[in-house]
ROMARKE-945577 format. One record per residue: x, y, z negated of N, C-alpha, C in turn. Coordinates in pm, whole numbers, plus 50000, padded with zeros to 5 digits. Example, Ala and Ser with C-alpha at 12.3 -4.5 7.8 and 13.67 -1.06 7.14 Angstrom:
<sites>
513194943149220512304955049220513204967049220512854977549292513674989449286512905000349213
</sites>
This chain:
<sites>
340994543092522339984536592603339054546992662338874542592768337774557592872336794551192895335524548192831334294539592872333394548192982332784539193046332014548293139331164561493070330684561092913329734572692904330844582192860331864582792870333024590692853332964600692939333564588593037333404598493203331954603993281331114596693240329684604293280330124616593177330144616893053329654631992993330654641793030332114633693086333334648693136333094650993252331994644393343331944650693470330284657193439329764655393368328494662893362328684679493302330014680693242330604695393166330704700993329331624694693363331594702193485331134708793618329674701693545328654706293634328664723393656328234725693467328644738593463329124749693523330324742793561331344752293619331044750793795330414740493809330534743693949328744753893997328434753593889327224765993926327464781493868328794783793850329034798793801328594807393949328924803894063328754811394169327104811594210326284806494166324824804994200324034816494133324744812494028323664819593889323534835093952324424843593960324144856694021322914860994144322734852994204322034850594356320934858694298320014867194359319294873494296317904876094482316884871094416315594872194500314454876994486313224879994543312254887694477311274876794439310344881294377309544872194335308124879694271307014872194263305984881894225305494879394100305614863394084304834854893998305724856693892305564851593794306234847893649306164834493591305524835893437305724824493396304394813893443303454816293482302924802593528303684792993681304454800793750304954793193815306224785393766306874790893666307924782493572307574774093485306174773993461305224763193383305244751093490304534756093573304574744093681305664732693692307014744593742307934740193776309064730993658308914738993526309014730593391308444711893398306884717193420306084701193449306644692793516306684698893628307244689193754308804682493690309724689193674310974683293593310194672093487309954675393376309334664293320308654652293365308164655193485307574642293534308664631093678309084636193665310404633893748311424626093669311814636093531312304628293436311844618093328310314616693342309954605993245309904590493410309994593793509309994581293614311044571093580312104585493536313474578493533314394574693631313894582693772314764586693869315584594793937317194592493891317524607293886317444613193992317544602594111317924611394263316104622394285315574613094216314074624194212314334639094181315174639094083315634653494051316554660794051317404659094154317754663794289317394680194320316414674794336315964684394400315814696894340315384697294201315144706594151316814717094085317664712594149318674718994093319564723994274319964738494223320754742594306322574741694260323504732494289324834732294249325684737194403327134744394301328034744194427328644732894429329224729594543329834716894567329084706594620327294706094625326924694694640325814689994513325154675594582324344667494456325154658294414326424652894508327464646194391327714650594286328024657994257328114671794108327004667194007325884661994070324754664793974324724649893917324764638194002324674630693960325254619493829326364620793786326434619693611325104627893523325324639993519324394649593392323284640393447322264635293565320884631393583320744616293501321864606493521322334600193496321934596593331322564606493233322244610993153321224613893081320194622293168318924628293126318354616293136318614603893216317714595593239317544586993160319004588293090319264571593009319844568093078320114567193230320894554593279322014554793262322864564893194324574558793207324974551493089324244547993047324934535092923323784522992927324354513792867323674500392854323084502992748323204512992674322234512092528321104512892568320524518892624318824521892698318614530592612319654543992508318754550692484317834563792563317094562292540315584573392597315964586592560315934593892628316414608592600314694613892619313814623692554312704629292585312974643692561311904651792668312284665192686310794670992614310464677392506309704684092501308944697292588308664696792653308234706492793307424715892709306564715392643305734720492564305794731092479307434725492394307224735092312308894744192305309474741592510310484750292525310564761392490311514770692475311414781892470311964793792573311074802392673311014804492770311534816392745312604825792787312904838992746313754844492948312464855092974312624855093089313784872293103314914866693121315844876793189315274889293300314704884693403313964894393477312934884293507312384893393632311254883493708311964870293748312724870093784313624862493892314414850193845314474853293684315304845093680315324845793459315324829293414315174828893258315784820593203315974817693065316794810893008315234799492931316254790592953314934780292879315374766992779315264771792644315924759792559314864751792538315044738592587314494726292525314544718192466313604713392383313904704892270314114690692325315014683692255315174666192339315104661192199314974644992205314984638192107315974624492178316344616192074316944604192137316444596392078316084584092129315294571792018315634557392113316294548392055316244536492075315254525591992314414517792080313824506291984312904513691889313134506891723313084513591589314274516491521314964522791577315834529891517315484546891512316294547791404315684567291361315824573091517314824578391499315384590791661315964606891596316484612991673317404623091658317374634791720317214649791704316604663691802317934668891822317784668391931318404678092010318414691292067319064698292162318224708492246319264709892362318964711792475319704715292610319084726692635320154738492692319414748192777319794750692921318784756892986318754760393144318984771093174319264774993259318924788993353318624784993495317304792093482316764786893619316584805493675316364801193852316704810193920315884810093990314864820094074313974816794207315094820694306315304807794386315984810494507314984810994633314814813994720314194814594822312474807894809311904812894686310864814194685310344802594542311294796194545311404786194418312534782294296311734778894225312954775594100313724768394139314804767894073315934761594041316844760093903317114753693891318464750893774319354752393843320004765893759321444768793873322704767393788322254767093602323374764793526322604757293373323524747893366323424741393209324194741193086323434744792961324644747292872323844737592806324844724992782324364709992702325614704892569326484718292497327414711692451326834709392335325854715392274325244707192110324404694692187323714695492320323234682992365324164665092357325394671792418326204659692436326824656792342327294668692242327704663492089326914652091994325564656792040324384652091949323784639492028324264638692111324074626292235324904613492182326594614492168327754608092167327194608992000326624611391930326574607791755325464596691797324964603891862323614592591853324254575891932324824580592047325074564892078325924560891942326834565091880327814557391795327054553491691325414558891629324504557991569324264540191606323844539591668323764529991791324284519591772325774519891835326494507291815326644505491657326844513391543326924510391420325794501691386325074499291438323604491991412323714478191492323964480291612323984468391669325064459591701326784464491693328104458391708328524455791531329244444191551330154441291442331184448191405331634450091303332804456991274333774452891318334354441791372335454440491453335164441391615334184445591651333754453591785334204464991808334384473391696334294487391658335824492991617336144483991489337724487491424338384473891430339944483791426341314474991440341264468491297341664454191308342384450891186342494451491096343754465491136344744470191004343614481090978342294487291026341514495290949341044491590867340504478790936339594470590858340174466190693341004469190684341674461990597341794475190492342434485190539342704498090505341464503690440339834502690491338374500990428338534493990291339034485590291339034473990173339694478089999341034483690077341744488989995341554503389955341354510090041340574520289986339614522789873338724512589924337844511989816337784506489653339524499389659339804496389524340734505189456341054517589553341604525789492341014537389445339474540889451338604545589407338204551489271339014533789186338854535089045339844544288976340564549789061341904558089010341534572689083340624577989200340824587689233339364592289333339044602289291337794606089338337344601789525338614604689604338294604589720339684593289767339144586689911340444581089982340104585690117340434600990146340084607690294340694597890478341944595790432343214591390581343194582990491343324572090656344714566690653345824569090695347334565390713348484567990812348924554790842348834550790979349194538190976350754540991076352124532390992353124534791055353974526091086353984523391204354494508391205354134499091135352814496191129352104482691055352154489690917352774497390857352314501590713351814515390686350854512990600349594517290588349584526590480349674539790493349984551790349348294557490329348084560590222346544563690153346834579990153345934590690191345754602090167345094599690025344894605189929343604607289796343564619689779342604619089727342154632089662341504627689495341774640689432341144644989295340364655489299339024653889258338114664689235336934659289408336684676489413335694670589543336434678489638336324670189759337494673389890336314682089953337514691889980336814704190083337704708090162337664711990226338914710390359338434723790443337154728690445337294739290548338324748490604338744758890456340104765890557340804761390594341734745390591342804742890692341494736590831340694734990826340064726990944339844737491052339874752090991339434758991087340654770391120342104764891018342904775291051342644787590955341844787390856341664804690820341994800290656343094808990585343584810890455342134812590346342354809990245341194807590187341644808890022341774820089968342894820089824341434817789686340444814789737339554810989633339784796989548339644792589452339424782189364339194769489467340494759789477340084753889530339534735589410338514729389485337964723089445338554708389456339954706089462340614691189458342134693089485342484684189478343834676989499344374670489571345284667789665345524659589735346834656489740347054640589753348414627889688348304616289826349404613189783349844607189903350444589989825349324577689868349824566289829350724556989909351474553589893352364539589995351744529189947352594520290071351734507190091352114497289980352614502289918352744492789810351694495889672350774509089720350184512089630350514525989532351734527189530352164535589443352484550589491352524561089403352354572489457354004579189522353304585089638354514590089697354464603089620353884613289677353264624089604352174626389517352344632289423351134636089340350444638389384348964637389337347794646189391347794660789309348434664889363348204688989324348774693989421348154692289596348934704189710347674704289767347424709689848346714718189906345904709490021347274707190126347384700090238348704688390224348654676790278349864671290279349464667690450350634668490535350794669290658350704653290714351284651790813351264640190891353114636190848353344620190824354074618890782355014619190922356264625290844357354624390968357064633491123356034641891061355754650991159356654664891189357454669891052358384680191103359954668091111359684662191023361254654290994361234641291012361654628991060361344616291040361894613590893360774604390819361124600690701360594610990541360084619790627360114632190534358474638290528357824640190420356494645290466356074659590428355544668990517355384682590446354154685990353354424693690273353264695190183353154708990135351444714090154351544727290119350874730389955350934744089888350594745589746350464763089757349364766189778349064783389721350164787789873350034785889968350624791590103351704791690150352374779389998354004777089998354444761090043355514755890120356024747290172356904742490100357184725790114357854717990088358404705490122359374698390066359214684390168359024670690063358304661490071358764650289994359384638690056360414625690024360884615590153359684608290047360194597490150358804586690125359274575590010360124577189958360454573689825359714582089676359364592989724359004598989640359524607989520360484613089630361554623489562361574635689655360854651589550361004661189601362354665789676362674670389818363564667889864363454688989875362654694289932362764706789931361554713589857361654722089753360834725989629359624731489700358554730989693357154737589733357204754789663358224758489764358164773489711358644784789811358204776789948358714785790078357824791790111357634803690170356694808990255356684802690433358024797990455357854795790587359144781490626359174771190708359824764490711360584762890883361874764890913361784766891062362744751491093361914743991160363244729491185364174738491316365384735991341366494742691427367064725091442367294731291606368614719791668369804727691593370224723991543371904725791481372324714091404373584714191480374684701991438374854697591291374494712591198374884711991053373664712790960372564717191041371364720290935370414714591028369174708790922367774705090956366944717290981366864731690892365774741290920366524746190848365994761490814366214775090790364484777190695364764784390590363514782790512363744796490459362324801090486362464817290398361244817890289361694823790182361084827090085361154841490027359764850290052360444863290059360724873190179362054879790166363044884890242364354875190261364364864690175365714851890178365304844490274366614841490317366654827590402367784822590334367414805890360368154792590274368294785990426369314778590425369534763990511369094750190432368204744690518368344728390479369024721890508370094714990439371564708190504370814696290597372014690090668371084674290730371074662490606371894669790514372264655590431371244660190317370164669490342369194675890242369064682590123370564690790153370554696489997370384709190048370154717690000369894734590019370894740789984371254753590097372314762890038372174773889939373024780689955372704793089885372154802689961371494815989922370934826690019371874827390138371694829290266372084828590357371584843790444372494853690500372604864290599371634856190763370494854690772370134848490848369114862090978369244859191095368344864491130367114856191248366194860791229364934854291252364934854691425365274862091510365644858991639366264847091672367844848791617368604834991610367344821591589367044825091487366374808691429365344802291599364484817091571363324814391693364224806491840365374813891899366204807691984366504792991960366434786891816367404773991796366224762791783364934768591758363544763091688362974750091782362594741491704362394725991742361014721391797360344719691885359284714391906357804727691922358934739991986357714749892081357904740792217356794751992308357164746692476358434748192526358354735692629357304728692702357194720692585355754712992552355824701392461354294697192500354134683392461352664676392453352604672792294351354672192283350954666792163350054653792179350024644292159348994632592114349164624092050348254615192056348144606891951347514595892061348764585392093348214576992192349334563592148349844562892044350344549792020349884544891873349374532391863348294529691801349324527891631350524525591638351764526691490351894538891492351674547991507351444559991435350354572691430349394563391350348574569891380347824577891202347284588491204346694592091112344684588491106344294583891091342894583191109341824587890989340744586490988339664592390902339134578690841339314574490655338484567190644336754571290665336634566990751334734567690791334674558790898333314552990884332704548390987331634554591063332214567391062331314577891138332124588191239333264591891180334624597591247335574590891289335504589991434336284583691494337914583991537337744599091545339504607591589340444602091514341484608591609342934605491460343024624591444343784623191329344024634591300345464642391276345884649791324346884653591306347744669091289348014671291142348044682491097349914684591084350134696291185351344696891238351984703791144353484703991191354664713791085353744725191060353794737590930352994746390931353494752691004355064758591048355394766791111354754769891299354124757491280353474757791441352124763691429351634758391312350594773491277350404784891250351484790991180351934799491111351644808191265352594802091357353224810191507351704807791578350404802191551349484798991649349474793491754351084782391761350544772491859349594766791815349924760991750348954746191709347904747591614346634743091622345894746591504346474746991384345784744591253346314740591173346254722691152344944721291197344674705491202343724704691397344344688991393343984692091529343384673491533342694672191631341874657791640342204650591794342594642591721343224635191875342244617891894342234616792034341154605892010342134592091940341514577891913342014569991809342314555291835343644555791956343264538291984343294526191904343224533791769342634518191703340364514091676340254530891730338634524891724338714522791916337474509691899336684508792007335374510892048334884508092171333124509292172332814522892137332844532792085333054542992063333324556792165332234565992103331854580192195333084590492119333624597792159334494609092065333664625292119333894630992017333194642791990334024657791965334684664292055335564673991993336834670191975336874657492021338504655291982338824654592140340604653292120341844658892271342384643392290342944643892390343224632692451344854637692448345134650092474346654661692506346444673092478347464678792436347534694792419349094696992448349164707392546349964711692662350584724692569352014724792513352394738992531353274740592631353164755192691354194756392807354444773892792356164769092734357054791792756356724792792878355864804592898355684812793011356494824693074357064831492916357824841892935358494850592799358934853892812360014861092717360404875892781359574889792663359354898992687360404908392577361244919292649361994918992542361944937992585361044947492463360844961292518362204965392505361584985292576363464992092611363334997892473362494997892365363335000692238363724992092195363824977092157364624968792141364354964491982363284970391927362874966491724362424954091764361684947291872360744940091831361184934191989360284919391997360484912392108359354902592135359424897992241357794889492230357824880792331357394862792329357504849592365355974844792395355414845892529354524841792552354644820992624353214818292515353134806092615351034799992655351524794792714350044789692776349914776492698348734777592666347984763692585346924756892638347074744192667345964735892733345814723392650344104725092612343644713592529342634712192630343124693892652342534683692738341114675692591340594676592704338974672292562338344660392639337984653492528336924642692538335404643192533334444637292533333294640692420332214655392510331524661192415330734669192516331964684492512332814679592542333364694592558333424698792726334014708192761334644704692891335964698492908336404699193038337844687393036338644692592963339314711293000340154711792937339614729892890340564730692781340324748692726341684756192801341934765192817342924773692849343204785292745344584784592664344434798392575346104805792601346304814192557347394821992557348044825592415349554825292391349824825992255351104836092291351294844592170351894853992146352854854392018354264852192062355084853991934355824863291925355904871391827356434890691809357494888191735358804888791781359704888091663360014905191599359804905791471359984921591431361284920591373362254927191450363714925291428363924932291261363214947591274363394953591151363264945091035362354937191004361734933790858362394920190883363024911491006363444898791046361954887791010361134893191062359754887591073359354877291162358444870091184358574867991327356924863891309355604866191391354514866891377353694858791508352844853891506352064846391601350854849391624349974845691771348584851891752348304842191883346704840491883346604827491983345764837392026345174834192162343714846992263343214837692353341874838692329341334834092417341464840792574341354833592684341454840592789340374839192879339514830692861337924832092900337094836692854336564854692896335984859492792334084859992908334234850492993332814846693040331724844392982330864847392986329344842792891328764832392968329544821593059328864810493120329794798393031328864794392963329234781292860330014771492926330794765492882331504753592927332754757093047333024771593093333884774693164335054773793153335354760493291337464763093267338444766593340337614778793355338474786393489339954791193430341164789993529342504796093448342424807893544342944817593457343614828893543344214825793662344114835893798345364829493880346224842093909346614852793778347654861393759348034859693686349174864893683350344855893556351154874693484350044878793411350664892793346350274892893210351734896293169352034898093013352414906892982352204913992886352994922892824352824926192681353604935992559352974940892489353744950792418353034961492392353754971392348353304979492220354244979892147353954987592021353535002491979352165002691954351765015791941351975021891802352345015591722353095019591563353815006691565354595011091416354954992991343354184986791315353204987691313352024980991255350684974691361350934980091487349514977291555350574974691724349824966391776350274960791901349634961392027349614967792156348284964592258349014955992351348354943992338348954929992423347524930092491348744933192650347624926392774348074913092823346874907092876347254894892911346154888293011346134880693138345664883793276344734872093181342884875093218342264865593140341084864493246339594860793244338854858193308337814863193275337374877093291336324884493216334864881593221334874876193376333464870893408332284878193443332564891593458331694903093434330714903693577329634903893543328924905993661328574924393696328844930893791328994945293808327614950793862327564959793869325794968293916325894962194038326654963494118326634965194259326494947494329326534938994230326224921794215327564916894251328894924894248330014915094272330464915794153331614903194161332094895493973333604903893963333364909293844335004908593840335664895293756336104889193823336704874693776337904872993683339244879593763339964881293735340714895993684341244896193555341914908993534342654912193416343334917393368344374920193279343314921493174343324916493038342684920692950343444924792834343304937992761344044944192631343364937292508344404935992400343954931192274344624938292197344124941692081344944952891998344664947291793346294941591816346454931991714347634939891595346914940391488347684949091357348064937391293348814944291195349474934591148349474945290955349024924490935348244930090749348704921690651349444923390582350104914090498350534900690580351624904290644352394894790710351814883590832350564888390836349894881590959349364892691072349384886491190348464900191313347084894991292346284907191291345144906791330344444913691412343294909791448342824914091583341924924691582342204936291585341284947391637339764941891693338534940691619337094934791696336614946691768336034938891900334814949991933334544934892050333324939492084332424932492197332734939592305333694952092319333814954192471334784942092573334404939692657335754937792743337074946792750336784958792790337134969792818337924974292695338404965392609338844971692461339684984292433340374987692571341034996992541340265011292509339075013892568338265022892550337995026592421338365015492327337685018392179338875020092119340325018492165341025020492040342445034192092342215032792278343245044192260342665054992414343485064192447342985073092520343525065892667342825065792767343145058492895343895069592957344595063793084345695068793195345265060193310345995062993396346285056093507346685037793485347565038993386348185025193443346905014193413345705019393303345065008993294343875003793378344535012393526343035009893607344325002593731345304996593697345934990993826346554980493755347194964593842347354954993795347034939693905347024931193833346214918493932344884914893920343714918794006342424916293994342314903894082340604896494057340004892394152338524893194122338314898394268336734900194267336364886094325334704885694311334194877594384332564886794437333184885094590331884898594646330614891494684329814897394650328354894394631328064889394773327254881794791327014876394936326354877894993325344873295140324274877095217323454862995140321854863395125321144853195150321914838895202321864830395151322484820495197323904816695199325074825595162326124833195211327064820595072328124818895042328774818894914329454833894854330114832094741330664844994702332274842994744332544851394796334014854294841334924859394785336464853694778337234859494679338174871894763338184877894697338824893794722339954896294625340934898094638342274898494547342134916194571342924922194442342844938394428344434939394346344834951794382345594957094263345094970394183343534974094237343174980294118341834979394078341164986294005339674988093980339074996394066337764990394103336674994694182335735006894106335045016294167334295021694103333425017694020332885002294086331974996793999332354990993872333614987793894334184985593749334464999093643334745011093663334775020593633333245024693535332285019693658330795023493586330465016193450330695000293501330494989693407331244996393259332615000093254333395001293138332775014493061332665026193130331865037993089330525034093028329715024893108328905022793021328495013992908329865008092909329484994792831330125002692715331015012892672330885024292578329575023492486328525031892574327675033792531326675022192489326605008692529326214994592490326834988292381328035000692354328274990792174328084997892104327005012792099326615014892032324855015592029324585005092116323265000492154322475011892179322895017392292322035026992361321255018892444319815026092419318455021392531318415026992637319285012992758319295021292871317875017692988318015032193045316565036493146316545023693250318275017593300317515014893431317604999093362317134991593415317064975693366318464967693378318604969593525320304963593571321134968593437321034979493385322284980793270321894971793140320594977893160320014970592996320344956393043319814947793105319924932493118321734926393144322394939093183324084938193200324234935693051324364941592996324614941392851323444934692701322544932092771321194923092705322204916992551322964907492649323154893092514324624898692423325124905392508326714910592450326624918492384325714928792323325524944392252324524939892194323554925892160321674932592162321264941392153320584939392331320064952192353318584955192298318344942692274316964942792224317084953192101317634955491979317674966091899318334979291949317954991192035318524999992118318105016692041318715024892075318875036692046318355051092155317885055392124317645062892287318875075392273319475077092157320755082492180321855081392066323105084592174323925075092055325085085192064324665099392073325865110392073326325111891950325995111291826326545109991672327475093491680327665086091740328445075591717329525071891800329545081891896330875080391994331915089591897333315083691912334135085891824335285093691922336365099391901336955109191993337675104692069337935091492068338525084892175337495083192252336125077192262335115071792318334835087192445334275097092383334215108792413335185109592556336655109692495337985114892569337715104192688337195092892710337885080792786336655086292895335155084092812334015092992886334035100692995334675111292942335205123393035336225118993145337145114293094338505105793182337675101793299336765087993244336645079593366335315086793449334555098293416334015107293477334415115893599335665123193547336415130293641336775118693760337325104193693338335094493781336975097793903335575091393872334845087693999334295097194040334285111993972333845120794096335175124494173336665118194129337445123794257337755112494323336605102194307336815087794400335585089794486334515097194434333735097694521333815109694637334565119394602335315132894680335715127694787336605116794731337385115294832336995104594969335555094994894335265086294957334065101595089333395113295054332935121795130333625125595213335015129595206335965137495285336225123095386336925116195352337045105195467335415102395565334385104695510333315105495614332755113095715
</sites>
């Protein structure tokens, strides 16, 4: 179901995005903060009238005031029938001014209907003097609209009936739950499957963080989790870790994890494959269900479910035969199979995939899909779809190792934006018959809520030991340059090791990552760019396609070196370039003891590059 405050809050995300091109605009100005006091007021009084087209005015968007009108909508109260009151504390914002010209301003909101509890919020701004006055040229509202969509569901829990709200068979599923209580500390899910209704439980106290967020977690864990049928009786014990979504790798069959190891139970309640795999692969083949390694072994799962003996297997083959990568969708949009949350506070369904799709970083480990058995109802963080799509298949001229890129798109509900864009990476290591996964973000912009996709399509990755990887991959850097044009588009390096059987990711806050981990050449200053060139007064920003780097990009990377080791730089444009990404606010006035000999080497490199770019730009004059 798509209720109107649905679609008001997915077109108000996108406001966002349509003011990335504003925010840069840069004007003089004399005054400071008493004219942003003013101009603060005036918004507030505009917004307590409760007219949005009144405030209008005070915002500069690309595209138009169609754009604006949902988010005002919003601020006003008017896009729902609840009448709740949104209030802006003006008073006791917090004003943190970037330059003269231009500041960031978090405000406090509250929500209050009637006598019902009211609830704090905060939205922030960036306002801009354009041609002599403020503006709102960008909004970052995603704890706003999170904390917005709790509060309406706050809301209807108070004022709708429970069969306003839940199906039926929930309703019912509430009931029973709660008489199964006397046997077991927690009743987390339901699974409703074809009209019958399986109980998640738990023993002890349920904690769930590391699978919720994807991250291994080998500490003491604090419960159990068992799996009841509708007849009441136990399918699985409660002692695994995670138990999956039923019939999610196998129909009929449910997976279950224990200390990082895999298994299967059928829904009779007979261990069918022992909880003692490290990895489980389902394969189209005529004769076997999956291929299961434990170790350095690989086993076959017959179709008729008995297991072989060790098996000569290799992990390429499998990856070639493997069931349910891209192209594929994921959701949760038919109301008989659904997993849901006993709560009357969590609305999503939930759905926690084969591990092997995590293992590889398609798929989270647990993922939230919205729930057509609730109604009336705001969703928060949960997907409507999630898109995998093979992009490409990379195979180097030494031939140890090989690598399967695909593109990931999660479609969102709730205060997110519409959709995320990510990139995933699968390394098969022929030597060890390995095969490893790694997901990357590809919007590495500091403008919140951005869903810009790349529009170059470059992959690669190449092995700088057995052990460490530099995967480029065309992403959206977002970088604003000295000279005020964007670099938008451009190949970005990631440099991913690999540590007890998982990759991990080389950190640093540069963009520029290659600077920190190897010595530069040529090839890493050519590729698919896009600029966007700074404009005249009045002007928009223009797109400029490149196949290499600009000087100004050259400057930016050289110095952003020296910004991760929080050097205090003289001129402001650098310091405020690097302000929020390095804090610059804690700075160094020298940072020659902390450049390391790559840092040094790249220094010099991209030194020489622009005095023989600038040579050459003299001689042509």
């Amino acid at each position: 179901m798509k209720t109107k405050p649905i679609l008001i809050i997915t077109a108000c995300i996108l406001v966002v995005i349509c003011v990335f091109f504003i925010v840069r605009a840069r004007h003089s100005s004399k005054s400071k903060g008493g004219d942003l006091t003013q101009f603060l007021n005036d918004f507030d009084k505009k917004l307590k009238k409760g007219n949005a087209d009144s405030l209008i005015s005070l915002f500069q968007v690309e595209g138009g005031n169609k754009q604006l009108t949902p988010l005002l909508e919003t601020l006003t109260g008017t896009s729902t029938m609840l009448d709740i009151k949104v209030n802006m504390d003006v008073k006791g914002a917090k004003v943190i001014f970037i330059n003269s010209e231009q500041a960031t301003v978090d405000m406090p909101v509250t929500f209050s209907l009637d006598s019902l509890n009211t609830k704090s919020s905060i939205i922030s701004f960036i306002v801009h003097k354009i041609n002599g006055q403020y503006k709102i040229v960008t909004v970052k509202a995603n704890v706003f609209f999170t904390d917005y969509i709790a509060y309406q569901n706050f809301v209807r829990s108070k004022t709708l009936s429970d069969k306003d709200i839940f199906s039926p068979i929930t309703l019912a599923s509430f009931k029973t739950a709660d008489s199964l209580k006397t046997k077991y500390d927690s009743v987390i899910w339901f699974a409703h499957i074809h009209q019958r209704t399986f109980y998640y439980v738990v023993k002890g106290k349920w904690d769930m963080p590391f699978y919720w967020t994807g991250l291994a977690k080998d500490t003491a864990k604090t419960y159990q989790m068992g799996l009841i049928g509708p007849d009441l009786k136990e399918i699985v014990p409660p002692q695994y870790d995670m138990i999956h979504n039923i019939g999610a790798t196998f129909p009929g069959l449910v997976e279950v994890d224990k200390d990082h190891k895999h298994g299967f139970y059928d829904l009779r309640g007979k261990l069918i494959v022992p909880v003692e795999y490290d990895q489980i692969f389902p394969v189209n083949d005529g004769q076997n269900l999956a291929a299961l390694r434990k170790g350095d072994d690989y086993y076959w799962l017959k179709n008729d479910t008995t297991l072989s003996a060790k098996v000569d297997l290799k992990i390429s083959d499998i990856l070639a035969n493997l069931k349910q990568t891209g192209p594929n969708v994921y959701k949760n949009s038919e109301a008989d199979d659904i997993l849901e949350f006993n709560s009357r506070e969590e609305h999503g369904s939930i759905y926690v995939p084969p591990s092997y799709l995590a293992d590889l970083g398609i798929l989270p480990a647990v993922k939230l899909f919205k729930n057509p058995l609730r109604k009336n109802v705001e969703y928060d963080d949960v997907s409507t779809s999630y898109h995998v799509k093979l992009d490409k298949n990379v195979s180097p001229d030494n031939n140890w190792f090989a690598a399967t890129f695909y593109s990931i798109r999660d479609y969102f509900l709730g205060g997110r934006s519409e959709f995320y864009d990510t990139k995933n990476v699968v390394i098969v290591d022929k030597k060890n018959n390995r095969a490893y996964g790694y997901g990357v973000n590809t919007d590495l912009s500091e403008d919140d809520g951005s869903v810009d996709i790349s529009s170059c399509n470059e992959y690669n990755v190449v092995a700088l030991s057995d052990s460490l990887f530099e995967l480029k991959i065309s992403s959206i850097p977002g970088i604003e340059l000295y000279n005020g044009d964007v670099l938008e588009d451009a190949p970005v390096y990631h440099y991913l090791a690999l540590n007890n059987g998982k990759l991990t990711e080389l950190k640093t806050n540069r963009v520029f990552a290659f600077t920190k981990f190897t010595k530069m050449n040529e090839s890493y200053l050519n590729g698919c760019f896009l600029y966007l060139i700074k404009p005249a007064v009045g002007e928009k920003y223009a797109n400029k396609p490149s196949d290499h780097l600009t000087p100004a990009v050259l400057e930016y990377m050289k110095n952003e070196i020296f910004a991760d080791y929080k050097y205090k730089f003289k001129d402001t444009t650098w310091a405020n370039t690097f302000k929020y990404r390095f804090d610059q606010d804690k700075s160094n006035a020298s940072v020659d003891d902390s450049l390391t000999t790559i840092d040094r080497y790249n220094i010099n490199w991209i030194n020489q590059k622009l005095n023989a770019l600038r040579s050459k730009k003299l001689a042509a004059n």
